[in-house]
C-alpha positions as CSV (number, residue, x, y, z in Angstrom):
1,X,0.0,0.0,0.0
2,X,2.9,2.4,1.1
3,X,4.6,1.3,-2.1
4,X,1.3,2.4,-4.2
5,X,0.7,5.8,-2.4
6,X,4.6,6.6,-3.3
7,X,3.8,5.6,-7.2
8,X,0.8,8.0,-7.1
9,X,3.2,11.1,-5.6
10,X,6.0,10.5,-7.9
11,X,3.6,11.0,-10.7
12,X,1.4,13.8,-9.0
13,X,4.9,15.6,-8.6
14,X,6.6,14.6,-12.2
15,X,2.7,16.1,-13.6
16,X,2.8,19.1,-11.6
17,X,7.1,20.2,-12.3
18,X,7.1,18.7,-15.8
19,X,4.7,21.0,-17.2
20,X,6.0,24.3,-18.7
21,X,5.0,27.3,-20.0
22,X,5.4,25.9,-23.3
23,X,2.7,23.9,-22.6
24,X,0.3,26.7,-21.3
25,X,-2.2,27.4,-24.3
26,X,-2.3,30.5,-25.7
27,X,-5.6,32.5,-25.6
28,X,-7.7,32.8,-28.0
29,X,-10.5,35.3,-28.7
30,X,-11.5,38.4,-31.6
31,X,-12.7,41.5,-30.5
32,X,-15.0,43.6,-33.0
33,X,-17.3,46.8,-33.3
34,X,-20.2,47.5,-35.9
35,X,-18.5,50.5,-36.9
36,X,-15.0,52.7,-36.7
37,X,-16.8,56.1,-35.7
38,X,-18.7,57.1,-33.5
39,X,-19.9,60.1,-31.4
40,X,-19.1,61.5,-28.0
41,X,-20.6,60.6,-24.6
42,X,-22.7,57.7,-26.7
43,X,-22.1,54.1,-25.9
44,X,-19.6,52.0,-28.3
45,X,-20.3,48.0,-28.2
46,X,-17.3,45.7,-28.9
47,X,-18.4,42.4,-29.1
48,X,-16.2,39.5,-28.0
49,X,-15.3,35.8,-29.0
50,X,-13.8,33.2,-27.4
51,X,-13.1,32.9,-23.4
52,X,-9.7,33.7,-22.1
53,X,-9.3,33.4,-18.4
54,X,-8.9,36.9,-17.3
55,X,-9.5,40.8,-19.8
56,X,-7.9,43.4,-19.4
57,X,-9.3,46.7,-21.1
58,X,-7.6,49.8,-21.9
59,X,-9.8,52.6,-23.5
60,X,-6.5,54.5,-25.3
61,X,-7.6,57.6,-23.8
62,X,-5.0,59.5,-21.3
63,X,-3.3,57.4,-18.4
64,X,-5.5,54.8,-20.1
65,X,-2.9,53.6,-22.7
66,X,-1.2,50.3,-23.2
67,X,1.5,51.7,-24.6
68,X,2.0,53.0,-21.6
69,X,1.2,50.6,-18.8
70,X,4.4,50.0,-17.6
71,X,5.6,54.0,-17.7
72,X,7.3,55.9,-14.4
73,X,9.3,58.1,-16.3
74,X,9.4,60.7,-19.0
75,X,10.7,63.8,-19.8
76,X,8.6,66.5,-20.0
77,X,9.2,70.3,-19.1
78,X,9.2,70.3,-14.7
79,X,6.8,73.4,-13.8
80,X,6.4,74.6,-9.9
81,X,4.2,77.1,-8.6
82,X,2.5,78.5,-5.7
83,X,0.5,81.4,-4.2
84,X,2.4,83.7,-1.4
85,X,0.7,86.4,0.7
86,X,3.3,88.2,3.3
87,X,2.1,90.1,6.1
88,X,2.8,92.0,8.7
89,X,6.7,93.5,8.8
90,X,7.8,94.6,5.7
91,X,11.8,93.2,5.4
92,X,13.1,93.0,2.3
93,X,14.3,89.5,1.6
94,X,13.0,87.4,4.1
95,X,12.0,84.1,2.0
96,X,14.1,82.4,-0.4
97,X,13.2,79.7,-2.7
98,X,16.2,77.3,-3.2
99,X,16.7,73.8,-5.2
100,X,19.1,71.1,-4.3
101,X,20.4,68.2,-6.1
102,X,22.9,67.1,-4.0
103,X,21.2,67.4,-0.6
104,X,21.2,63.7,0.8
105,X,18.3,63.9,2.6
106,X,17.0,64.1,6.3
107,X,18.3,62.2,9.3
108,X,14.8,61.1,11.2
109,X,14.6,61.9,15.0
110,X,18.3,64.1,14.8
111,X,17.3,67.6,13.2
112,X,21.0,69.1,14.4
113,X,22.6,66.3,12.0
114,X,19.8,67.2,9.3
115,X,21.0,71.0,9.5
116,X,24.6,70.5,9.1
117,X,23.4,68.5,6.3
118,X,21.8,71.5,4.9
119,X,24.5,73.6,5.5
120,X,26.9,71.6,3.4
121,X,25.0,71.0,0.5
122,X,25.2,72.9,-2.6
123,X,21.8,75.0,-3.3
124,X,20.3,77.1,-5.9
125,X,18.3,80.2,-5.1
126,X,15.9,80.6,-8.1
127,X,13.9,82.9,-6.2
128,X,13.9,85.2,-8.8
129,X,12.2,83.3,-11.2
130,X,8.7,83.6,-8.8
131,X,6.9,86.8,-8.1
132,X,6.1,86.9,-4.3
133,X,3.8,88.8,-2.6
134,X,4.6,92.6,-1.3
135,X,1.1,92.6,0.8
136,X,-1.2,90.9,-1.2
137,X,-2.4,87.1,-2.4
138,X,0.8,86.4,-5.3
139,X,0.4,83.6,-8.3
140,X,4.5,82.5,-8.6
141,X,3.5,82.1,-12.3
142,X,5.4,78.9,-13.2
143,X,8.7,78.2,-12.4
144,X,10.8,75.8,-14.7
145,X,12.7,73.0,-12.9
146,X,13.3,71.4,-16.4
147,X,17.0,72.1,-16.3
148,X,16.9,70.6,-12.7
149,X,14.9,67.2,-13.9
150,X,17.0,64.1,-14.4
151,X,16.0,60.1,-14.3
152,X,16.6,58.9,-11.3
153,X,18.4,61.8,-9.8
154,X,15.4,63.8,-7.6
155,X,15.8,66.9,-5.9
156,X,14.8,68.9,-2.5
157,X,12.8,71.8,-2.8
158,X,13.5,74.4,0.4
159,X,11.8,78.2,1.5
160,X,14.4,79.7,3.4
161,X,12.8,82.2,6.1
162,X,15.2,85.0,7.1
163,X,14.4,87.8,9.5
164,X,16.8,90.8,11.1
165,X,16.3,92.6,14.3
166,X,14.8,96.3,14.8
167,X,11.6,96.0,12.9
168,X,8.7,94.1,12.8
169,X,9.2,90.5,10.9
170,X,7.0,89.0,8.2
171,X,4.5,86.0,8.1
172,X,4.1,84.1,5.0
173,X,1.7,81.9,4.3
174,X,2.7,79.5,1.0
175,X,-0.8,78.1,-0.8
176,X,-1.8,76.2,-3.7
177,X,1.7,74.7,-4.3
178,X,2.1,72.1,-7.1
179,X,4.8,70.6,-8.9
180,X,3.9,68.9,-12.2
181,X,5.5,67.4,-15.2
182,X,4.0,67.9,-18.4
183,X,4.3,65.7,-21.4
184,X,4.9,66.9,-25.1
185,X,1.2,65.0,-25.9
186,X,-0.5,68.1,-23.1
187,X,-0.6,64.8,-20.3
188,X,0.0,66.7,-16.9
189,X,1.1,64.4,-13.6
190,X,1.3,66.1,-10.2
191,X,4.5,65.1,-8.5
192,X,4.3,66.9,-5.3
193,X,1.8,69.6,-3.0
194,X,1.4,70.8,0.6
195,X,-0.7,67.6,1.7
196,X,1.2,64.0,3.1
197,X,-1.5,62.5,1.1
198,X,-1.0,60.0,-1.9
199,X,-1.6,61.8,-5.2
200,X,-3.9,60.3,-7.8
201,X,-3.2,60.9,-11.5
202,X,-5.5,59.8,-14.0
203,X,-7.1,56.8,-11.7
204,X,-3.3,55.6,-10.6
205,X,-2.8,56.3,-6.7
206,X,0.9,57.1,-6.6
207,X,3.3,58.5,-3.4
208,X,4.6,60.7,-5.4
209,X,3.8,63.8,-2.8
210,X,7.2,63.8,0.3
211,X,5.5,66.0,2.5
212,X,7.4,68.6,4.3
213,X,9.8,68.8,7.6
214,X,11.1,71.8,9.2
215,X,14.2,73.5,10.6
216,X,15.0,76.2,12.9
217,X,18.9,77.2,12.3
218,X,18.2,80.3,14.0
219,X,15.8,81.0,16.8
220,X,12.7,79.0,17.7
221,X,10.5,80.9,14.9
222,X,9.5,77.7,12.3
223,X,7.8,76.9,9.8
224,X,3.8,75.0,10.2
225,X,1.6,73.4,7.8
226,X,-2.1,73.9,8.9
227,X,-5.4,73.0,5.9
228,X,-2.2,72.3,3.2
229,X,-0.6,75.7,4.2
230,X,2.7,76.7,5.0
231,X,2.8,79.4,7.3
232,X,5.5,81.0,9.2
233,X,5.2,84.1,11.3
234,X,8.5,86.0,12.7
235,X,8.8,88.3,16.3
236,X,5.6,91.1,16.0
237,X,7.5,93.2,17.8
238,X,10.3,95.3,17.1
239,X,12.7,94.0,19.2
240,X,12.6,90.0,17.5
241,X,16.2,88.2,17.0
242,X,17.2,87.6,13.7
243,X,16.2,84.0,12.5
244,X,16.4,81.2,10.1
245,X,14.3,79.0,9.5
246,X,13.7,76.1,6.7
247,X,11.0,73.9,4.7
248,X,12.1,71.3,2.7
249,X,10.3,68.8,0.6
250,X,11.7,66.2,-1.3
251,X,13.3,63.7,-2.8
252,X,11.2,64.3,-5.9
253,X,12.2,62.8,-9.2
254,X,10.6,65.8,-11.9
255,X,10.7,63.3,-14.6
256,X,8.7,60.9,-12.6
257,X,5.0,60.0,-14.0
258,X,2.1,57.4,-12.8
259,X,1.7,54.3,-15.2
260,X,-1.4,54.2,-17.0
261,X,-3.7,51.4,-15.9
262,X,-6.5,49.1,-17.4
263,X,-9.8,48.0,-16.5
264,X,-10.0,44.3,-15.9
265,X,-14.0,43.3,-18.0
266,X,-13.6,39.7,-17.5
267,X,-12.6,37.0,-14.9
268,X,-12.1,33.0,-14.7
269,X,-15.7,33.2,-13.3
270,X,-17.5,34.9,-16.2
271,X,-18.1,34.8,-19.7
272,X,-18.3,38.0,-21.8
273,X,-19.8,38.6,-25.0
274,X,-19.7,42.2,-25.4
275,X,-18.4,45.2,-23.7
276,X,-19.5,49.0,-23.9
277,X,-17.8,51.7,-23.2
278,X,-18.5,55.5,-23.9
279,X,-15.8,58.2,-24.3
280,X,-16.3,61.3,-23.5
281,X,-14.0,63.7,-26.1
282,X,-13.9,63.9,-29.5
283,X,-10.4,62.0,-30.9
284,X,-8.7,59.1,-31.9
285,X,-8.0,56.2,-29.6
286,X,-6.6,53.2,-29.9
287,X,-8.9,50.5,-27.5
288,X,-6.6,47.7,-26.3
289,X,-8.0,44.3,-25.3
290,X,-5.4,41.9,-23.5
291,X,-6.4,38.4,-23.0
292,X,-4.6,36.1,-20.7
293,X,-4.3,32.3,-19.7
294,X,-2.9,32.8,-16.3
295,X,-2.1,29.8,-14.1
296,X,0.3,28.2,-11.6
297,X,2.4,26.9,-14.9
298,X,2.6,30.4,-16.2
299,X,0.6,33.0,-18.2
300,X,0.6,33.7,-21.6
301,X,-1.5,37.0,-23.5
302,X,-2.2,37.9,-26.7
303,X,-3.2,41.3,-27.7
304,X,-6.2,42.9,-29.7
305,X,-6.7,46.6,-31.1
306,X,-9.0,48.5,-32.4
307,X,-8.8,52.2,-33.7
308,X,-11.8,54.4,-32.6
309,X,-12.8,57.4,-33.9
310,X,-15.1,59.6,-31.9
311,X,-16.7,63.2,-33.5
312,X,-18.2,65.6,-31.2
C-alpha cells in the first residue's frame, strides 16, 4: 500500500514540475465593433469571441494607454508654482526659494545632524524666477525646474525664512503649491503639493507627494503646515532676533510619472460577450483588449486593437 501511495506522488509531482510554459495554451478570442466612428458621450459596443481566463481593457484615452502601462518616467518640461501672501513687517528678503540636487536627505529623529546637512549642500536660489507677494495674495506664475529634472536623480525643494532685528518680521503663508511634469502629448502628472497624502493621476494612486519637515537654524520661529498651508510668522515686535528657519520637501524625481492602468472586463468566473464603453471627447483612440491564460504553470497574452474614432 505504502509502495502504491509513493507511485501515485511521484507522478502527482513529475505532472505538476514537468509542465512548462510551453505547454500553457495561448488564448484565444476576436474583439470587433459594428462600426469605426462614432460620437461623444454615446455608448460603443465591442463584441467578443472566445473565453480567455482573465481581460484586461484599456480605452486609449490619457493614463488609459497600453502603450503605456508600464511607464514611471518621462521627460517633460518640470513646472512649480505656488501662491504667497506676506504680512505683517515689511523686510526685504525674508523668503528664499532654493533647489538642491545634491542634498542627501534628512536624518529622522536628529534635526542638528539634518541642518549640518543642509549647511553643506550645494543649493540654488531661483527665487527670482517667482513673483512673491509685497502685501497681497501672489500667483509664482510657473517656475521651470526642467534644467533641474533628471531620471533617477530627484531633488529637495527648500523656502528659506530670514528675519533681522529692529523692525517688525514677516508671516508668509505658501498656498496652492504644485509641482507637475507635463508631457509633449498636453498629459499633466502632479508630482508633489502641501498635503502627506498620496496623489492620484488619471485613476493611478501614486506616493509621489514627500510631504514637508522643518528647521530652525536660528531662533525657535518655524515653519507649520495647517489646511495644506505653509505658514510662518516672525517676532511682532520690534525687538525680535534675527532668525532662520527652513522647509524642505523632497526627494522628488521631476521626470517621474504614474503608469497608465486598465480596467479588468472579465474574470475566470465569467463569460463575456460584449463590452460597452463611452468616451467622453472627440479623438482618436486606440482600444486595447489583452487576454490572458494565467495559471500556476505560467501565463501567456495575446493582444487585440481596435482604432476608434469619436466626433463631437
Amino acid at each position: 500500500m505504502k509502495n502504491i501511495i509513493l507511485i501515485f506522488l511521484v507522478l502527482f509531482l513529475l505532472q505538476l514540475f514537468g509542465c512548462k510554459e510551453d505547454d500553457i495554451s495561448v488564448p484565444s478570442f476576436e474583439v470587433s465593433t459594428s462600426n469605426d466612428t462614432y460620437y461623444a458621450n454615446k455608448d460603443i459596443t465591442f463584441q467578443i469571441t472566445g473565453s480567455p481566463d482573465f481581460i484586461n481593457f484599456f480605452s486609449g484615452e490619457k493614463g488609459k494607454r497600453y502603450e503605456y502601462a508600464g511607464r514611471i518616467s518621462a521627460e517633460g518640461a518640470s513646472q512649480f508654482q505656488f501662491t504667497s501672501l506676506r504680512a505683517n513687517g515689511k523686510q526685504e528678503g525674508s523668503l528664499k526659494l532654493l533647489v538642491s540636487s545634491d542634498f542627501p536627505g534628512i536624518t529622522v529623529g536628529n534635526d542638528s545632524i539634518t541642518i549640518t546637512k543642509i549647511a553643506s549642500s550645494s543649493w540654488t536660489d531661483i527665487t527670482d524666477k517667482a513673483l512673491l507677494s509685497t502685501g497681497t495674495s501672489t500667483k509664482s506664475g510657473i517656475i521651470d525646474l526642467t534644467d533641474f529634472a533628471k531620471q533617477g536623480k530627484p531633488v529637495f525643494i527648500a523656502f528659506k525664512y530670514l528675519a533681522t532685528t529692529g523692525s517688525i518680521q514677516n508671516k508668509w503663508t505658501i498656498s496652492g503649491l504644485t509641482i507637475t511634469n507635463l508631457l509633449p502629448d498636453g498629459t499633466v502628472y502632479t508630482l508633489a503639493n502641501t498635503t502627506n497624502a498620496a496623489i492620484a493621476n488619471y485613476g493611478v494612486s501614486t506616493v509621489f507627494s514627500p510631504g514637508w519637515k522643518f528647521y530652525r537654524v536660528v531662533n525657535t520661529y518655524s515653519w507649520t503646515l495647517s489646511s495644506n498651508n505653509l505658514i510662518i510668522t516672525g517676532a511682532t515686535n520690534t525687538t525680535g532676533s534675527a532668525a532662520e528657519s527652513w522647509a524642505i520637501m523632497g526627494p522628488v524625481d521631476l521626470t517621474r510619472v504614474a503608469p497608465d492602468v486598465c480596467a479588468n472586463i472579465k474574470g475566470m468566473d465569467t463569460r463575456l460577450n460584449t463590452h460597452t464603453y463611452k468616451y467622453t471627447a472627440a479623438g482618436t483612440y486606440t482600444a486595447t483588449f489583452v487576454g490572458a491564460t494565467n495559471n500556476i504553470y505560467g501565463k501567456k497574452e495575446i493582444i487585440k486593437q481596435i482604432e476608434i474614432i469619436v466626433n463631437p
